[in-house]
N, C-alpha and C positions, 0 to 999 in steps of 0.2 A: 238628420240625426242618426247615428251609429246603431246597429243594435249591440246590446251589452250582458250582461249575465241577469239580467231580472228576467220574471216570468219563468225562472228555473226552480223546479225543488229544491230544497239541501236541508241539511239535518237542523237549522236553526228555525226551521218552519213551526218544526214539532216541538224544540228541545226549551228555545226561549218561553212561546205561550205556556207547560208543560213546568218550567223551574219557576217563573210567575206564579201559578196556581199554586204549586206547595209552598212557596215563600210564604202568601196571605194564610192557606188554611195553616202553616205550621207557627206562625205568630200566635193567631186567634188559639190553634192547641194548646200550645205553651200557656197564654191568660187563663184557659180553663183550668188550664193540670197544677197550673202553682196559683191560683185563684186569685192575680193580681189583673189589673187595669190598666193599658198603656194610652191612655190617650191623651194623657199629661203629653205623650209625645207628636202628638199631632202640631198641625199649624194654630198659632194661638196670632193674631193680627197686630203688626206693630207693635211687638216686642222683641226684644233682642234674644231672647230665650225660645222663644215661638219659630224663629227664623228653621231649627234644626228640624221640626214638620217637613218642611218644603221636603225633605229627603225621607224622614220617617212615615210623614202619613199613608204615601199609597199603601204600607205592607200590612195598618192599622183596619180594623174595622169595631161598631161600634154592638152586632148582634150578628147572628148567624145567618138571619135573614137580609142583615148588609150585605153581609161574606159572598152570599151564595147568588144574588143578584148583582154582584160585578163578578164574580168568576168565569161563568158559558162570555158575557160579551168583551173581557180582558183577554179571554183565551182564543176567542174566533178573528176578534182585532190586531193582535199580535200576527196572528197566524199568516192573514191577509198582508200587512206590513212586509214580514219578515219572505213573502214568494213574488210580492207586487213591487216593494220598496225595497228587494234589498240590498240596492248600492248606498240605499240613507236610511236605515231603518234604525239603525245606533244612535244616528244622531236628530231622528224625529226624538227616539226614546228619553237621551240625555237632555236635548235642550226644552222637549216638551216638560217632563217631569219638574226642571229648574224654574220653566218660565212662568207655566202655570201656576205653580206653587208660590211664586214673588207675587202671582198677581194678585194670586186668592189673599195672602199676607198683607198685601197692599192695601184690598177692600173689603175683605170681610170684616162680620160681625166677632165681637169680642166673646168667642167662644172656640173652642178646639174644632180647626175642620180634620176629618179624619177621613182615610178611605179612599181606595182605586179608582173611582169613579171620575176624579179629576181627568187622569190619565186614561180612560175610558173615551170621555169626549175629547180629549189630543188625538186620539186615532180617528175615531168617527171622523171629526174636523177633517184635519189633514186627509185622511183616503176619499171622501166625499168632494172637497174643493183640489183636491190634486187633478183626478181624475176629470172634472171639468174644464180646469185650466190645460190639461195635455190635448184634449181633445181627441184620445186614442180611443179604438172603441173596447177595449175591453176596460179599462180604467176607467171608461163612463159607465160601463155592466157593471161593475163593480161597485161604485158611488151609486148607482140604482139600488142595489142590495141593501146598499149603507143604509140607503132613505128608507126601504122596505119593513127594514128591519126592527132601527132603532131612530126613524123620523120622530116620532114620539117623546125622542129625548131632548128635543127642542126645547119644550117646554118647559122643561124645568132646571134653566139657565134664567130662570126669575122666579121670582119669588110666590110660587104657587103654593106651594107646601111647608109647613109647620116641622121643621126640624129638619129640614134636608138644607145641605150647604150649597144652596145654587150659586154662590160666591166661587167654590170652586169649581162647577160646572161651566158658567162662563169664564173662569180664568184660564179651563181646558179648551173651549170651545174658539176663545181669542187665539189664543198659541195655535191651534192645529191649523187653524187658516191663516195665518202667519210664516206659520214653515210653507205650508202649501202655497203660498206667493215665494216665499226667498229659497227654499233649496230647488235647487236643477234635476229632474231626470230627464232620463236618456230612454226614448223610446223605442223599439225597434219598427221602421216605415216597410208599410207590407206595398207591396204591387203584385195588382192584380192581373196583368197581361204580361204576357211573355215579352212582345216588344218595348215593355220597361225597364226589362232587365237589362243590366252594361253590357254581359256577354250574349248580348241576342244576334243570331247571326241568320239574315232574311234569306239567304240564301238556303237554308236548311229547315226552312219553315216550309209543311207540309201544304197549306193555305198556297201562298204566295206558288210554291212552286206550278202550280194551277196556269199561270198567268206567263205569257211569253216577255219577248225585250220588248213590245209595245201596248201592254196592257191588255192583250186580248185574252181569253178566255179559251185553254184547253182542257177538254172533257176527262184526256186519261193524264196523268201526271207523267213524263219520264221514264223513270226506272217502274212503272205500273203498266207500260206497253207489252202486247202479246208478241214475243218474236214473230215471223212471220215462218221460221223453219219448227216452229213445236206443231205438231198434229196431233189429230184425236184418233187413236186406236181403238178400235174397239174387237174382244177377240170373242168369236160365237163358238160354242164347245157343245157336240153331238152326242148324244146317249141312246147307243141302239134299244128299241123296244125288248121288253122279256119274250116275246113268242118269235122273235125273228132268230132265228139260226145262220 
């Protein structure tokens, strides 16, 4: 595999997680400042009306203590996507957002699912099984972190808790290991010795030059031989005593 432009910084590291965050707190502002309720626009199950959630609800939340508990892990998750993924971080974004949201629409309970948290476990998902299935090792550091972090969140992709839409947490958590089987990257293959490299040339290796045409073993290398015409000067310089005249 080629290396390619991921593992590089660029301005969509900052700028995506960063426009994310003001999107959710500038909705929830706006509900406060004109004191209405948007969750009529979230995903409502199996109605033709409900479908337009799939796209509304991540930007919805339902208290501030929703808000503020997907904000730090939507913003560290993006971040991560956008320096690890990002020849596919678009289209984790696009097809995660659509697919989750169809699923959660599919099987949820007949009530409004609201909230980022979908899209939360699409990245978890995805950066956690990506990183296993590449087999690279910083993409496995990385899926470590993931379990570190937010292994926790395992759990509530069922039905453990009383008002929380674990419908859309496993409809996130299906999608991100989904893409993490069907989309490609491109890792960059590291080598570790010089003699892996294409342009390795034995000749010029400091090692080897050690070694004559029949494998024997010389002590000084070559160009590390003492001429035989350098000598060692040495110049002795006399200082008459003060009483001598």
């Amino acid at each position: 595999m080629r290396e390619n432009s991921n593992f590089k910084f660029s301005n969509l590291v900052l700028i995506v997680p960063l426009g994310a965050v003001l999107m959710i707190w500038g909705v929830y502002w706006l509900e406060l400042l004109n004191n209405i309720n948007l969750n009529s626009f979230g995903i409502y199950p199996r109605t033709l009306s409900g479908l337009k959630g799939i796209v509304l609800s991540p930007f919805i939340h339902g208290s501030l203590k929703h808000l503020y508990n997907n904000t730090i892990p939507i913003a560290v998750l993006l971040s991560a996507l956008f320096y690890f993924y990002k020849s596919n971080a678009w289209k984790v974004l696009l097809i995660g957002v659509l697919l989750s949201g169809l699923i959660t629409w599919g099987i949820g309970r007949s009530s409004y699912h609201i909230g980022a948290s979908g899209l939360i476990y699409v990245l978890a998902s995805f950066v956690f099984f990506k990183g296993v299935f590449t087999k690279y090792y910083r993409l496995i550091a990385l899926s470590l972190v993931v379990v570190f972090i937010y292994g926790s969140l395992l759990w509530y992709i069922f039905p453990v808790k009383e008002g929380i839409s674990w419908e859309g947490h496993l409809g996130g958590f299906i999608t991100g290991f989904i893409l993490a089987l069907g989309l490609n990257v491109r890792v960059p293959t590291s080598k570790g010795f010089d003699w892996e490299r294409e342009d390795y040339d034995e000749e010029e290796d400091p090692f080897l030059r050690h070694f004559d045409a029949d494998g024997n073993f010389i002590e000084t290398a070559p160009n590390e031989e003492i001429e035989e015409n350098d000598t060692i000067k040495i110049n002795y310089e006399y200082k008459k005593e003060s009483g001598e005249g």
